[in-house]
MDAnalysis code that builds the backbone (N, CA, C; Angstrom):
import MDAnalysis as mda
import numpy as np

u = mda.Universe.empty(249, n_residues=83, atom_resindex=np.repeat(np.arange(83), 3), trajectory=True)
u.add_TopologyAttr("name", ["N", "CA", "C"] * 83)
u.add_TopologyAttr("resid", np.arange(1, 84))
u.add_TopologyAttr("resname", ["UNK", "UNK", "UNK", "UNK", "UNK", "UNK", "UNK", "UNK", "UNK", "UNK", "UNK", "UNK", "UNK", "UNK", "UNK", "UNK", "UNK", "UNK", "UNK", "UNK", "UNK", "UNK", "UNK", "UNK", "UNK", "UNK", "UNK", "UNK", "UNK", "UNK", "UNK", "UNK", "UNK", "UNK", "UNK", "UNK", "UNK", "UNK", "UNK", "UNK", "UNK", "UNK", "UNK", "UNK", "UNK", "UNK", "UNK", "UNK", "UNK", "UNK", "UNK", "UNK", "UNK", "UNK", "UNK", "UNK", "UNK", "UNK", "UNK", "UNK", "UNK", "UNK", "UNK", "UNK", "UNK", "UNK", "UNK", "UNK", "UNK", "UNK", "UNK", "UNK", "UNK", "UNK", "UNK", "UNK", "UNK", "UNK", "UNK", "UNK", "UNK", "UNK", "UNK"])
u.atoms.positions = np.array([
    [24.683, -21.267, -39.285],
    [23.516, -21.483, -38.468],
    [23.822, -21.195, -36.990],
    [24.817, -21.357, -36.584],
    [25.452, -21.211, -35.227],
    [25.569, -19.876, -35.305],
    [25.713, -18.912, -35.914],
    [26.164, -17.507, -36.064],
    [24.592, -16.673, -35.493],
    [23.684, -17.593, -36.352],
    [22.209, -16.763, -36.425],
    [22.067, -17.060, -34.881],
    [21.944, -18.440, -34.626],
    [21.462, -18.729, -33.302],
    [21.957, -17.583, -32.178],
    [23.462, -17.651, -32.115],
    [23.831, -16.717, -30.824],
    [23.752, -15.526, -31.257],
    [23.473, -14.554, -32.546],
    [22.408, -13.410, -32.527],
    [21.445, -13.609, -32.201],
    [20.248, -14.367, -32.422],
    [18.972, -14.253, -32.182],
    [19.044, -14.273, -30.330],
    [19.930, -15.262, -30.041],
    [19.706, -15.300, -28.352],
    [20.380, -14.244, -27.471],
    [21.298, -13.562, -28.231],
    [21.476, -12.235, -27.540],
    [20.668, -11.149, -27.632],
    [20.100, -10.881, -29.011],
    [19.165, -9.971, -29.021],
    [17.569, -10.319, -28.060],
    [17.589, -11.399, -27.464],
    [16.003, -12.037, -27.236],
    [16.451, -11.527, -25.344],
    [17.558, -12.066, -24.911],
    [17.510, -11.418, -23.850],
    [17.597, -10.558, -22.850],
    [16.923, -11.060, -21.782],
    [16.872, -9.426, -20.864],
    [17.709, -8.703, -20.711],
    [18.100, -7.602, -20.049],
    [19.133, -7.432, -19.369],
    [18.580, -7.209, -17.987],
    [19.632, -7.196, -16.548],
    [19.013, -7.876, -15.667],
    [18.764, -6.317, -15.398],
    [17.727, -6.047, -14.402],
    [17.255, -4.529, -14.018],
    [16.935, -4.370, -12.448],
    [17.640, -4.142, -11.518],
    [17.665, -4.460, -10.366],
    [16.293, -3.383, -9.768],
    [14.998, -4.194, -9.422],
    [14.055, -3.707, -9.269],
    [13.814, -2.481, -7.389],
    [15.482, -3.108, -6.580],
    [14.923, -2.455, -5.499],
    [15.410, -0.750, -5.736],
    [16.066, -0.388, -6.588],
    [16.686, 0.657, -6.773],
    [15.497, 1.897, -7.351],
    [13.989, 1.164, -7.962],
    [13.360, 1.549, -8.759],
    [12.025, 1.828, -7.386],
    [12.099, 1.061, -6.230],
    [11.086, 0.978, -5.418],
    [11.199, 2.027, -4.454],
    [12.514, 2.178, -3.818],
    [13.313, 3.210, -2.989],
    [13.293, 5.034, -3.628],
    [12.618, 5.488, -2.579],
    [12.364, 6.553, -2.962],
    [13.485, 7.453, -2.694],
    [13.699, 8.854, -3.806],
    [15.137, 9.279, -3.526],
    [14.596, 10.304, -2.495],
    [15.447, 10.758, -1.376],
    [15.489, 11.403, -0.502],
    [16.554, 12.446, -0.209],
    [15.547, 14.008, 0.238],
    [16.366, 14.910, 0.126],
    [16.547, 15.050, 1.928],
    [17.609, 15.324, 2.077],
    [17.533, 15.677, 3.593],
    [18.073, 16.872, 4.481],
    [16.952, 17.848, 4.815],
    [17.251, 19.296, 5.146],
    [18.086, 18.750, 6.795],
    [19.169, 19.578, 7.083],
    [19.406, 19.295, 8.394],
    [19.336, 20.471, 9.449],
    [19.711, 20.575, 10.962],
    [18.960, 21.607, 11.591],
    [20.017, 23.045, 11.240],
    [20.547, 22.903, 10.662],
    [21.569, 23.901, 9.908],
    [21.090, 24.782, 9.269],
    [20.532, 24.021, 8.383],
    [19.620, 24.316, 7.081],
    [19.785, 24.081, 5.755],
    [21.742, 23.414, 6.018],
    [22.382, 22.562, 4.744],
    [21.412, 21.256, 4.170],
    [21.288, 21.047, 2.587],
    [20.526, 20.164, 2.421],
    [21.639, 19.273, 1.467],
    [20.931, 18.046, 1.405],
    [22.173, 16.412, 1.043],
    [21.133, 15.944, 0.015],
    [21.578, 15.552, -0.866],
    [20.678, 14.935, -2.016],
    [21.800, 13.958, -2.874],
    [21.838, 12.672, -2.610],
    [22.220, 11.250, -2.843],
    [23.971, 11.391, -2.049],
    [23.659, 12.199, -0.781],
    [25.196, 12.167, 0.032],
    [26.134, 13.114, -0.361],
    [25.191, 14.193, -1.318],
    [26.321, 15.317, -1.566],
    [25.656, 16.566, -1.098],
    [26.427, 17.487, -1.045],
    [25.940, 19.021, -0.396],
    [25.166, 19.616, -1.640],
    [23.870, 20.339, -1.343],
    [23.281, 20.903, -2.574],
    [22.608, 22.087, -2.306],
    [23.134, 23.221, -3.168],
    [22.887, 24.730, -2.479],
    [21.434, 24.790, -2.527],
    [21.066, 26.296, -1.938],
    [19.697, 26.377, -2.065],
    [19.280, 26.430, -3.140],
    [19.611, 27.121, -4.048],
    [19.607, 27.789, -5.704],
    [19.386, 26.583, -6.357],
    [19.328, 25.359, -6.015],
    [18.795, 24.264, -6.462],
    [17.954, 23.184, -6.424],
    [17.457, 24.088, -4.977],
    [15.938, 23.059, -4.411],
    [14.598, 24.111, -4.436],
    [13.728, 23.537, -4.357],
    [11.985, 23.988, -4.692],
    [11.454, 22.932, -4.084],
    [11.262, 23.474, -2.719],
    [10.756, 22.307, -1.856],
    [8.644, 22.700, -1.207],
    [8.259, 21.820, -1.969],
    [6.511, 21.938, -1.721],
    [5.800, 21.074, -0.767],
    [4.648, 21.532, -0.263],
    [3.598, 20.376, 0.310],
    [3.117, 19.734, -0.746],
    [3.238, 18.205, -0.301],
    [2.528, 16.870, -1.190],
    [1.049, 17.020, -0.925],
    [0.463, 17.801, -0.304],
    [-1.133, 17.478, 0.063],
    [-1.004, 16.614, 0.962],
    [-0.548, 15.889, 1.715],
    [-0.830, 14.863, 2.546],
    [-0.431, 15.337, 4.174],
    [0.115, 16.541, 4.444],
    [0.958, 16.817, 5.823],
    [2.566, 17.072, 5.459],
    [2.940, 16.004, 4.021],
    [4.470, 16.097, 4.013],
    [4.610, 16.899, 3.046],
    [6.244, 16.764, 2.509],
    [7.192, 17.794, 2.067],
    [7.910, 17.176, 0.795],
    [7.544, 17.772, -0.282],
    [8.193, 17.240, -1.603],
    [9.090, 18.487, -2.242],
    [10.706, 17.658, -3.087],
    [11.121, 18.935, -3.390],
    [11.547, 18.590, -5.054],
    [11.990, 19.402, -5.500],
    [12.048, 19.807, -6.696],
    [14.008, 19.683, -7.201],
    [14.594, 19.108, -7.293],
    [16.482, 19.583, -7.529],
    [16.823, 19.616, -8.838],
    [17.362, 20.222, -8.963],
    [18.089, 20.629, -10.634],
    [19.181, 19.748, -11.020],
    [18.763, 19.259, -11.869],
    [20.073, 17.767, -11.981],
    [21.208, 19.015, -13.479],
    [21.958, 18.765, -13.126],
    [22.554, 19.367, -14.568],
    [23.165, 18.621, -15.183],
    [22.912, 18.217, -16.394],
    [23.144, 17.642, -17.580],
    [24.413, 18.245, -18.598],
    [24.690, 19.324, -17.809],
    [25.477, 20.016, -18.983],
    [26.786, 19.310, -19.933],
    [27.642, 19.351, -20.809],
    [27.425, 20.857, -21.640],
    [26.314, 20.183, -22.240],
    [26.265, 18.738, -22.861],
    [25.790, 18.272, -24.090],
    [24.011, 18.370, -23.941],
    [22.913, 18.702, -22.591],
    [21.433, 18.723, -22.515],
    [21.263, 19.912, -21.126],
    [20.473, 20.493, -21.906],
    [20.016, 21.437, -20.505],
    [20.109, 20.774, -19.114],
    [19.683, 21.826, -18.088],
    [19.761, 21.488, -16.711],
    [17.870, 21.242, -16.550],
    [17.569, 20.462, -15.774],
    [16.105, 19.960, -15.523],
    [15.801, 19.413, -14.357],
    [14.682, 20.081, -13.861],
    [14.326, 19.295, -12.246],
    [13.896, 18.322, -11.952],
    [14.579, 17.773, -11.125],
    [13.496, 16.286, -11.138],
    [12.440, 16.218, -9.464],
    [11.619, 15.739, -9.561],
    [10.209, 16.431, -8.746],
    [10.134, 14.993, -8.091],
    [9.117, 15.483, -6.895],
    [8.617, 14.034, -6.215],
    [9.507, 13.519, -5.443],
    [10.449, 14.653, -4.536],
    [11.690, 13.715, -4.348],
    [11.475, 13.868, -2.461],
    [11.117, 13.389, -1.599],
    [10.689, 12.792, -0.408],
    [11.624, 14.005, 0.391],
    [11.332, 14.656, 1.058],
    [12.054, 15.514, 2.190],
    [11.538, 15.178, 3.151],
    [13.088, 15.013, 4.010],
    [13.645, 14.319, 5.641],
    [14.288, 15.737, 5.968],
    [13.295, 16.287, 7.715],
    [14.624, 17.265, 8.058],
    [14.690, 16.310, 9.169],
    [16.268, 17.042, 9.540],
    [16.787, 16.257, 10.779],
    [16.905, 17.438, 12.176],
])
């Protein structure tokens, strides 16, 4: 009975999900160079697709690569800062 219990109460709970990481928007940042930084690393051109949001600002597009085991895929919506 003790066995079932601490299955049932591990399977029942959360795991914790740190919500500010999910609120914070990721940011690409062109500098007056023209080098661009995407999460503090250098990222060539050949990997950004940078658009107008409709609003005045600047949204871009980066190629995350997944390789070998899932294709390479862009991930969109991502906030551009030039400096």
């Amino acid at each position: 009975m003790l066995a079932m219990t601490v299955l049932v109460t591990g399977c029942v709970s959360d795991p914790s999900i740190s919500l500010e990481d999910d609120l914070l928007p990721e940011i690409l940042t062109v500098r007056e160079d023209g080098s661009m930084w995407f999460r503090e690393r250098p990222i060539p051109d050949r990997d950004v697709i940078i658009y107008s949001d409709g609003a005045r600002g600047e949204k871009a597009a980066v190629r995350i690569r997944m390789e070998p085991l899932h294709p390479d895929f862009f991930r969109d919506t991502i906030v551009v800062v030039r400096e």
